[in-house]
C-alpha positions, 0 to 999 in steps of 0.5 A, spaced: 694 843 125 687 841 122 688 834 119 690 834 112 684 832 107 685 834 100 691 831 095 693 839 093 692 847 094 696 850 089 692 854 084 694 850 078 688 845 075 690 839 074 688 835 069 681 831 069 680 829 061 685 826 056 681 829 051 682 836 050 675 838 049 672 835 055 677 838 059 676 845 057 668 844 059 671 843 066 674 850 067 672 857 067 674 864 069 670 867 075 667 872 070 663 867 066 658 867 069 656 873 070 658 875 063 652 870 061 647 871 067 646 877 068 643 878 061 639 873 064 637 875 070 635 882 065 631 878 061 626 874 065 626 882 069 624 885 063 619 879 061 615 880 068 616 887 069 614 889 061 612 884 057 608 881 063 606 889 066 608 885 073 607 891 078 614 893 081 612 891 089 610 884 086 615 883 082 621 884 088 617 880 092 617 875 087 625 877 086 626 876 094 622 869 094 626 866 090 634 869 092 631 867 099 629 859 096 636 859 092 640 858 100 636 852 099 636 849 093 644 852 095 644 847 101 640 841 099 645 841 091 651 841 095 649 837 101 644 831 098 647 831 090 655 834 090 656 829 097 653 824 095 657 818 096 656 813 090 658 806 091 660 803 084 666 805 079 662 809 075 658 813 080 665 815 084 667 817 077 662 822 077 662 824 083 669 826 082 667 830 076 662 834 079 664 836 086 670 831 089 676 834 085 674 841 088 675 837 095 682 834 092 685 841 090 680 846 093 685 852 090 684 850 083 683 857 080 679 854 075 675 849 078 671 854 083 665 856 079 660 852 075 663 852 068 656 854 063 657 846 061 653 844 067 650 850 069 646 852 063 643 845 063 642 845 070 639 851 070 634 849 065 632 843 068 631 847 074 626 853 071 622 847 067 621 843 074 619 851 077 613 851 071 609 845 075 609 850 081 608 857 077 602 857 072 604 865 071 610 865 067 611 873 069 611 871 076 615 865 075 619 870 071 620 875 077 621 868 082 627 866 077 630 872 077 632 872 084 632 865 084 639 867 078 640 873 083 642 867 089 646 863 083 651 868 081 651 870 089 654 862 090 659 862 084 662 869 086 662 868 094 664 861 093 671 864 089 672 868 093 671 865 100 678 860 097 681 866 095 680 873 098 682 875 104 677 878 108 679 881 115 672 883 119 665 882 117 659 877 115 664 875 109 669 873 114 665 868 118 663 866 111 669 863 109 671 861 116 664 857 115 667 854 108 674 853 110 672 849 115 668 844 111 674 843 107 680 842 111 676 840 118 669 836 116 667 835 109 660 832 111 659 839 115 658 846 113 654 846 106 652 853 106 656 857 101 653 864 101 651 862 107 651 858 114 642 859 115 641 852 113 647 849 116 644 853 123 637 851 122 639 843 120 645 843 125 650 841 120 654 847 122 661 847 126 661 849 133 662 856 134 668 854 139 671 850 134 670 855 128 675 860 132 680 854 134 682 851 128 680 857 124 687 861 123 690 855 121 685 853 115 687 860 112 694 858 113 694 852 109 698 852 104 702 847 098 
């Protein structure tokens, strides 16, 4: 049996705020995203394609670029900021805030995709640093269409790594990836969508270990 290395897995959420306002801004049902960007993602690709009259060709080029840089951006947020190990009162609290509840109750319904309060601004923080590398705000319209694109696959899969049952495939060896970071090694395997940057880093699991431990990670329960 894997080490136990997270407080519950129930799907319920606890509790993370006194104030009522501040704890609804942690929660949020796996649709919103897609509810808020695909719009999104259909603006900045009507921006490029009609308004910037971007070619087709290049604007999918663009649109791959980015999807692909989204599995690093992916690996670097969670593996540098999310499991970065602060050493003051404050900074533990804000870690916990953005990534350790998630390892603590690891099931949490509610807690398993980014709420719109720390993703809208994120993402504008991140398309603002992206203008300092893209003079031509059509192709960086087409570049953040994918890169959106690569968002929504994380925050979707991310779900549904916890809380589908995938009996063959690439989905599976996915969530046994993903699983295994959170119930075997928490400071291994920070790919989500995706174990490419974990195999090109070393930061993955060895493929002997994946398939030991792995039918008893997806066994856990409360």
């Amino acid at each position: 049996m894997a080490k136990r290395n997270y407080v519950s897995n129930s799907t319920e959420s606890t509790r993370m705020f006194k104030n009522d306002f501040l704890e609804s801004l942690t929660k949020v049902h796996w649709s919103v995203p897609l509810i808020f960007y695909v719009p999104v993602v259909a603006f900045f690709s009507y921006k490029a394609l009609v308004w910037g009259d971007i070619p087709f060709l290049t604007y999918i080029g663009y649109f791959i670029f980015g999807l692909a840089f989204w599995t690093a951006f992916e690996y670097a947020l969670h593996r540098w900021v999310f499991h970065y190990h602060p050493t003051t009162k404050w900074g533990k609290r804000v870690a916990f805030i953005f990534h350790g509840v998630h390892h603590d109750y690891p099931r949490d319904r509610m807690r398993l995709v980014m709420p719109l309060s720390a993703s809208i601004p994120l993402a504008i923080l991140v398309y603002l640093g992206f203008t300092l590398f893209f003079s031509n705000e059509f192709i960086l319209a087409s570049f953040f269409s994918g890169f959106m694109v690569g968002y929504l696959i994380y925050d979707e899969c991310h779900y549904a790594m916890h809380h589908a049952n995938f009996k063959s495939g690439i989905f599976k060896r996915i969530k046994q990836h993903h699983m295994l970071h959170h119930y075997s090694d928490p400071e291994k395997g920070f790919g989500v969508s995706s174990s490419l940057w974990d195999e090109i880093l070393r930061s993955g699991f060895e493929e002997n270990k994946s398939q030991k431990e792995t039918s008893s990670l997806k066994e856990e329960k409360v």
